[in-house]
Structures are given as structure tokens and as C-alpha cells.
N, C-alpha and C positions, 0 to 999 in steps of 0.2 A: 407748775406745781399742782394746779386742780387736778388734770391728767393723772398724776402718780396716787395722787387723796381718792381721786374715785376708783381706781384700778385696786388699790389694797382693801379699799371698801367691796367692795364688787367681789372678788377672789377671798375674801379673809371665811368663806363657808359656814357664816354662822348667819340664819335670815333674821336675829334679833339683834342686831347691831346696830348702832345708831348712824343715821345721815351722817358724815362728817362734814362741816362748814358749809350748812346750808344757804346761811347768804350768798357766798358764793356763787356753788353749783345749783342752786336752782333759782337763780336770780334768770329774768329772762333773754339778755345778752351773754349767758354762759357760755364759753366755748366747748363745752361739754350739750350737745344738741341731742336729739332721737336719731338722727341720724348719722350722729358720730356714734354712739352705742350700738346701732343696727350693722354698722361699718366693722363692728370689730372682729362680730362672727360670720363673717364672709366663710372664711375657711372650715367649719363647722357646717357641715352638710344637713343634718339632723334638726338642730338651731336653727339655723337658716330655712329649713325648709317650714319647720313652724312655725316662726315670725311672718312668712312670707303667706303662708296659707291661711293666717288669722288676722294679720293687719295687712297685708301688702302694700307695705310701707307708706300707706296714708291714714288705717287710721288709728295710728301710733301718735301723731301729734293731737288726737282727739282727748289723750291722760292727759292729765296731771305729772309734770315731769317725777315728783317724787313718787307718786303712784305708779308711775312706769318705769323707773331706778328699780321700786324695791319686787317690779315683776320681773323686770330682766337679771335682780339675784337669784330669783328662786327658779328662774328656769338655766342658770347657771349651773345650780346647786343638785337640779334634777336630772339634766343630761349631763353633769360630770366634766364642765369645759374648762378647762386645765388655761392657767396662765402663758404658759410656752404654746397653746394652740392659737393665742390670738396673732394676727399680724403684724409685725413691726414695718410701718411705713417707714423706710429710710430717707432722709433728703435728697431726694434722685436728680443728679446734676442735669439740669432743664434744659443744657445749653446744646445735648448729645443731639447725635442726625435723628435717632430711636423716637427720642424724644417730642422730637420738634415732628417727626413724618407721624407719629401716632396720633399730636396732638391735632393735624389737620385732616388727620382720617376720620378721628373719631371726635367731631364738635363736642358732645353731649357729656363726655366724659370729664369728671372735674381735674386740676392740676395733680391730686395725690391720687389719684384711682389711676392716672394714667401712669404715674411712677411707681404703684405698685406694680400695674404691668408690665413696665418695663423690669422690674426688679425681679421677674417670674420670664420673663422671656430671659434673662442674662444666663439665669439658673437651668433653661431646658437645655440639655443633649443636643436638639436640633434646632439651635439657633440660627447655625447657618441657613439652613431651608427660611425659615419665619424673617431671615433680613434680606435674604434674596427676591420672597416673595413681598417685600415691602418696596422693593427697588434699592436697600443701603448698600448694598457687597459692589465694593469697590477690589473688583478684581483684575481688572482692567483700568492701570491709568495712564491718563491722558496724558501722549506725547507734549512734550514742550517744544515746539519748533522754532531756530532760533531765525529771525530776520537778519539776510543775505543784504548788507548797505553795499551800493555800488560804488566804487573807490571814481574821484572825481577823474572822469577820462574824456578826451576830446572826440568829437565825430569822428576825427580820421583812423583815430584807431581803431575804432570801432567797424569801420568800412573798409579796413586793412583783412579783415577776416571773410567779408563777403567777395565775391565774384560779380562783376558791373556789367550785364552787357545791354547794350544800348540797341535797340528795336527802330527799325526805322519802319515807316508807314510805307508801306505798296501805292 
């Protein structure tokens, strides 16, 4: 529920509106972080380029979170970042090959950055090529071969099919 309280805060376009449920959201175990804010305008080129050019994402924990809310409304407000521009991280089933092969590619990466890429990779055109070059395109599978048991049979049958000839020493 914070999520949704700071999201209509955030987007409601007016910079004189009140904090909504400050003990909450700006208590210091909030799940509402600087870097869940900085996360949101990933997709926002323009934004992103300025946060990144003036804090590079360290020294944003140097505010005051409510001081740093009510800057990241008004730079909302001033580049025009529309609520359908932000990302929706989807719950990205963790259990896929996608999943599991990016997660070992890319250490650094947290569990939901990796599920947004995966949710951006499902989405391109040329999936096939980016899961080919991952090693997942199972296009080729592997035979099953079945084990031949030998039906219990006695020596002499079995010697019944060879030819015996007996060598004598010179």
C-alpha cells in the first residue's frame, strides 16, 4: 500500500501537496528507498540522464528522504514523466532457464532488474538470436536411447552363431 500512497503522490502534479503518511514513508526501514525512486525512471532517458549527471546514484542518499521526495516531484513535474512511462516490474517466474542463465551471467544484478530483463528480452523481435546467444534454444533434443537387456541365454547359443576353428601350434 506505501507503493500506491507514494505513486499518486508523486504523479498527482501539484509540488504543494502534502507528504502523504509520513511515518511510514519516510521512516528509515521504508520500502520506498532512493533507490527504488531512481529505479523508476530507468526508462525515461532525459531523467535518467540528469539524476545520473548530478548524483550518480550516490550522492542521493546524502538528502534527506523527504527532501529528496519532494525533488524528485518537481523534476517529475518539469520533464513531464507520465505515469504509464514508468516500469511495471512484473513477478518474473525465477524458476525459467532465461532466468536462472542471466542470473549466473550477471552476479551484480539484483532479482527484479534481472526480471525486468527478462520481461524486455520476451518483448524483442529477436528473441530467438539473444537465447541462442545465451546457449537456451533447445532445438536440438536429445535422443532418448532405449537399453537393449539381453534375454537370459546360455553359452551354447550364443556359440551356435560363431565358427570355432582350432589352431594347432607348428
Amino acid at each position: 500500500m506505501p507503493f500506491k500512497t507514494f505513486n499518486n503522490w508523486l504523479f498527482d502534479c501539484n509540488i504543494k501537496s502534502e507528504f502523504p503518511n509520513p511515518e511510514v514513508l519516510l521512516k528509515y526501514n521504508s520500502p520506498i528507498t532512493h533507490t527504488y525512486v531512481l529505479s523508476l525512471f530507468v526508462l525515461n532517458a532525459k531523467l535518467n540522464h540528469f539524476l545520473n549527471e548530478y548524483f550518480n546514484n550516490v550522492g542521493v542518499r546524502y538528502l534527506d528522504k523527504e527532501e529528496f521526495f519532494r525533488f524528485i516531484k518537481k523534476c517529475v513535474i518539469d520533464f513531464k514523466v507520465q505515469r504509464k512511462s514508468i516500469p511495471y516490474v512484473q513477478s518474473y517466474n525465477r524458476m525459467t532457464n532465461l532466468f536462472n542463465k542471466l542470473e549466473k551471467k550477471v552476479p551484480l544484478l539484483k532479482k527484479y532488474d534481472i526480471a525486468l530483463l527478462c520481461d524486455i528480452i520476451d518483448k524483442d523481435p529477436e528473441k530467438e538470436l539473444i537465447y541462442s546467444s545465451l546457449g537456451l534454444d533447445n532445438t536440438i533434443k536429445p535422443k532418448n536411447k532405449k537399453e537393449v537387456k539381453p534375454k537370459n541365454k546360455k553359452v551354447e547359443d550364443l556359440l551356435a552363431h560363431f565358427s570355432i576353428v582350432r589352431i594347432t601350434p607348428k
